[in-house]
TORTILO-669102 format. One record per residue (C-alpha): x negated, y negated, z; residue in three letters; chain. Coordinates in steps of 0.2 Angstrom, whole numbers, plus 5000, padded with zeros to 4 digits. Example, Ala and Ser with C-alpha at 12.3 -4.5 7.8 and 13.67 -1.06 7.14 Angstrom:
   px   py   pz torkol nudren
 4938 5022 5039    Ala      A
 4932 5005 5036    Ser      A
***
This chain:
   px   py   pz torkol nudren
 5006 5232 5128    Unk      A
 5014 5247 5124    Unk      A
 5003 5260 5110    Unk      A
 5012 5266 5093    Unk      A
 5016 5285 5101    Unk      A
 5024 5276 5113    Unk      A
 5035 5267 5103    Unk      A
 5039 5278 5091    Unk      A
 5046 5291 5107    Unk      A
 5056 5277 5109    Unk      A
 5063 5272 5096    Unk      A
 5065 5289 5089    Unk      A
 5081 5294 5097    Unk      A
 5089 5281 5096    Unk      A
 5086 5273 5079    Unk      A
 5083 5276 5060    Unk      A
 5066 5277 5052    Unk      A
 5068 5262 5043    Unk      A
 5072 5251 5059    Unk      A
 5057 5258 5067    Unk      A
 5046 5254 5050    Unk      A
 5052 5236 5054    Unk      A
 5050 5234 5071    Unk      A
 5032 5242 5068    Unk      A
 5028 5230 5053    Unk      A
 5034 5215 5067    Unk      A
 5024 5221 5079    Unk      A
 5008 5221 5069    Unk      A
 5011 5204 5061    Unk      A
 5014 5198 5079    Unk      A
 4995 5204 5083    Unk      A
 4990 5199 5065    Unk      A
 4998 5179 5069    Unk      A
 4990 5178 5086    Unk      A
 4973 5187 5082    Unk      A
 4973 5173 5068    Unk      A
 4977 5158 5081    Unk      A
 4966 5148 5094    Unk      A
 4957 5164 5099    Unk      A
 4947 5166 5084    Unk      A
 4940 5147 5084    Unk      A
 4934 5151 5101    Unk      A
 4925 5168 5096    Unk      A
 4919 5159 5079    Unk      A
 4913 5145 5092    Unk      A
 4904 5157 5103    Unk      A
 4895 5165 5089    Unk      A
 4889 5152 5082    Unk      A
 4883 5148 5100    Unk      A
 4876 5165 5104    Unk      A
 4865 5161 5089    Unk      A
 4859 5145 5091    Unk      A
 4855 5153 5109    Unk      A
 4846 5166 5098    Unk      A
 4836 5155 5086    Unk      A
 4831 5144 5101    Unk      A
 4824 5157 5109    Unk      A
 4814 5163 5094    Unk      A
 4807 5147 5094    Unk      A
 4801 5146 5113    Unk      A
 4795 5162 5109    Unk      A
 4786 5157 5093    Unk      A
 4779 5139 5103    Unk      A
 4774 5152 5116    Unk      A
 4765 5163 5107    Unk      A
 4757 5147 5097    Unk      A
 4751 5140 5114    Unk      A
 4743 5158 5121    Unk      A
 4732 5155 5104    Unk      A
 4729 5139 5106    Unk      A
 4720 5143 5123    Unk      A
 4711 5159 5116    Unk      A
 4704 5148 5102    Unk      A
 4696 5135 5117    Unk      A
 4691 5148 5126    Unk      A
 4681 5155 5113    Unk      A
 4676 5137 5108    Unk      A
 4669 5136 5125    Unk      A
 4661 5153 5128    Unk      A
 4652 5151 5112    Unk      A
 4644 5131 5118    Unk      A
 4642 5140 5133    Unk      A
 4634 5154 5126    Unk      A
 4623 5142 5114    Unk      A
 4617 5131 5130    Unk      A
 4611 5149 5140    Unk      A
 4603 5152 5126    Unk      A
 4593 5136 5122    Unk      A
 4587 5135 5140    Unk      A
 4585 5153 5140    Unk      A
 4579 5162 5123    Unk      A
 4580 5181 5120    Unk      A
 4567 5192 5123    Unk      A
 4556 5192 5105    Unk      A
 4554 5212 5103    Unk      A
 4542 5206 5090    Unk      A
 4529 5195 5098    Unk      A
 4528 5208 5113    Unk      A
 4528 5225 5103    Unk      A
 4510 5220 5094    Unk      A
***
């Protein structure tokens, strides 16, 4: 594909201004009429793709980040009975009882 300066050092020469205003003005509906064709279904497609892509992977991330909570939340569950069973078969030292 050839660039505008290009063209326009062409056609300068050799033709008027208004023959190289049309040829211009059917170059870029050209672009206009196959940037509007087949192409643009596949790029609407793959966006639409790239973001279900994306939401599904905020998802896994959200389900990920639910499941690391989940397991904090047993573990704390579990240290604490733990915790609690030390401590019933093992009480604290009564500053108290041994201060008087």
């Amino acid at each position: 594909m050839r660039s505008s300066l290009q063209c326009l050092l062409t056609y300068r020469s050799t033709t008027s201004a208004v023959a190289l205003w049309d040829a211009l003005r059917q170059r870029t509906a050209q672009i206009l009429q196959e940037s509007n064709t087949e192409p643009s279904m596949v790029i609407t497609n793959e966006i639409a793709r790239r973001v279900t892509d994306w939401k599904t992977l905020i998802k896994k991330d959200h389900l990920m980040h639910l499941a690391g909570l989940k397991y904090m939340f047993r573990c704390a569950q579990h240290n604490q009975a733990f915790s609690a069973l030390l401590l019933q078969h093992n009480p604290l030292f009564d500053y108290v009882i041994n201060n008087d």
